[in-house]
N, C-alpha and C positions, 0 to 999 in steps of 0.2 A: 781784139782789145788788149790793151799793154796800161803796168801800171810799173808806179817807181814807189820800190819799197829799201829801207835801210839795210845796205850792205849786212848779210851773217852769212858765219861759218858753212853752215848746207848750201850758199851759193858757191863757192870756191871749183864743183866742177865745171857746173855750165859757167862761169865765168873765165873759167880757164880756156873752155871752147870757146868761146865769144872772142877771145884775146887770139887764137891762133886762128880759129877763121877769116879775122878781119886784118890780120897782122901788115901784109901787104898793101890794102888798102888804106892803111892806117898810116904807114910811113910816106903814103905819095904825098900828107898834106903836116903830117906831124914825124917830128924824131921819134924811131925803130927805138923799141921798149929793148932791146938788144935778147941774143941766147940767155945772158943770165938770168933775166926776168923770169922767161918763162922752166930752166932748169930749178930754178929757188921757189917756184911760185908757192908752195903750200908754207913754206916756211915765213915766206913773206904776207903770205895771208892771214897768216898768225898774228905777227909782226903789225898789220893794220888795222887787225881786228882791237888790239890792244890800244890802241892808239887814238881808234876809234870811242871805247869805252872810254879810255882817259879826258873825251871833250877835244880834244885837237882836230879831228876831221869827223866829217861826216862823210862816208862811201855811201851811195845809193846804184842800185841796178833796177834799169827797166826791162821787165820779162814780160812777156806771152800771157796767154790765159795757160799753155804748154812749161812754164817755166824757162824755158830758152830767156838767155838773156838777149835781147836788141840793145842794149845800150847801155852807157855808165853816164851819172852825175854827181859829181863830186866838189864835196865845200873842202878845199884844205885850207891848213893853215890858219884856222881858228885861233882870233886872238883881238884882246880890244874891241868887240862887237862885231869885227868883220873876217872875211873868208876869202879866199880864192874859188871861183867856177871854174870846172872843167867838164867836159863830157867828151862824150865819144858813141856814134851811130854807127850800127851792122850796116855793112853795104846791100844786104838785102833790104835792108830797113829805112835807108835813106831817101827823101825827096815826099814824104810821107806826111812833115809834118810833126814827128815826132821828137825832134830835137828842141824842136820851139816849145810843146807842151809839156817835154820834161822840164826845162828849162824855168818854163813858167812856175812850176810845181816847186822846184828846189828854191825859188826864189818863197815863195809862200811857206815852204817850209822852214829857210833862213831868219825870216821875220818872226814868224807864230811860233814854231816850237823850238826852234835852237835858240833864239832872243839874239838875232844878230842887226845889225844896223845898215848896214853896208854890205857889197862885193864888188870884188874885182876880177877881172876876167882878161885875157892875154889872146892873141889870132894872130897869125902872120897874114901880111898884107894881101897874099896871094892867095887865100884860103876865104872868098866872095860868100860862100854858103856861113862856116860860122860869126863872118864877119853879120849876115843878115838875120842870122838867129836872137844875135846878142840884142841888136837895136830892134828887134821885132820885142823882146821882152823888157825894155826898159836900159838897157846898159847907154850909157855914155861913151862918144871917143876920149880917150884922157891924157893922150900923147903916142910919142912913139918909143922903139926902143928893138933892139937886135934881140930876136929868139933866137938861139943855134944858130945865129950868124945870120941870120933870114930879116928882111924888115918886117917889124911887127908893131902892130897896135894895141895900147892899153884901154880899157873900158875901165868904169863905174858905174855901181848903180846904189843908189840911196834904198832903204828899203824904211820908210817914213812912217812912223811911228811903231816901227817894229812890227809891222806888218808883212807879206811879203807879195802882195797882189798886183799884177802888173798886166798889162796889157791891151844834108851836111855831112861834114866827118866831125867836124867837133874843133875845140879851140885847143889852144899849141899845148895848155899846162893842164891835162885833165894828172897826168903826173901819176897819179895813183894806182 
C-alpha cells in the first residue's frame, strides 16, 4: 500500500535515497538533476521547504506503508489558480499503476485543498508512459515546445469548480 503525503523535513533522508537510487533511471527519460543537486541537497531541502510554506509549491512524496519513498508529485509554481505537475516513479515501482493514482490524488488535492483551477504539465515526445499517465488522468495536449532541446508536449487540465476529481518515469518538469 503506498499513500502521497505533503513533502516535510523528516522526509529529506529517504528522499534523498529515492533521488540516488533512481538517478540513472531518471536521466534516460528526464535532464540529470546533476552532482550539485544531490552535494547541496539538505540545504536545498531547507530552501523548498520554505517555499513550500510560503504557498509557491506544493512538494508531495509517495511512500510505502515502510516509509520508503516510491515517488515524488509535485504542483510548482503556484500562481493565479494554477500549478505546474511533475512527478517521478522508482523503477522498482514502475508499471504498477502508481503514477496514474498519485497523479490522480494531487489533481484532487489541487482543486479541494490548495483551491487551484487549473495545471499544467510538460513530457518529451519520446517519453509514451508519462505521456499516458497525463491523459489517463484528465490532462489535455496543449501544443508543443523544446524541453532541453528534446520535442515536448504541453498538457492542460481544468480542474472545474475547484475540485480536483478526475478519471512511467514521470514528466520532463517534476523540477523540484
Amino acid at each position: 500500500m503506498s499513500s502521497l503525503r505533503l513533502l516535510r523535513f523528516d522526509h529529506a533522508p529517504a528522499l534523498l535515497a529515492f533521488e540516488r537510487e533512481n538517478r540513472a533511471y531518471f536521466a534516460a527519460s528526464v535532464p540529470d538533476r546533476g552532482d550539485q543537486y544531490f552535494a547541496g541537497f539538505e540545504e536545498r531541502h531547507r530552501e523548498l521547504m520554505a517555499e513550500q510554506e510560503a504557498g509557491l509549491h506544493f512538494f508531495h512524496v509517495l511512500v510505502d506503508d515502510g516509509g520508503q519513498v516510491l515517488g515524488r508529485v509535485n504542483l510548482i509554481d503556484v500562481a493565479d489558480g494554477s500549478a505546474e505537475l511533475g512527478y517521478r516513479i522508482a523503477e522498482r515501482a514502475a508499471g504498477r499503476g502508481l503514477a496514474t493514482s498519485a497523479v490522480r490524488e494531487a489533481c484532487t488535492l489541487a482543486g479541494t485543498l490548495y483551491g487551484l483551477t487549473s495545471l499544467r504539465a510538460v513530457t518529451t515526445v519520446d517519453n509514451p508512459a508519462s505521456r499516458t499517465v497525463l491523459t489517463r488522468t484528465g490532462f489535455m495536449p496543449a501544443g508543443e515546445l523544446l524541453l532541453d532541446g528534446r520535442p515536448g508536449l504541453r498538457f492542460v487540465r481544468p480542474l472545474a469548480g475547484g475540485t480536483g476529481s478526475a478519471g512511467g518515469t514521470g514528466s520532463g518538469r517534476e523540477g523540484r
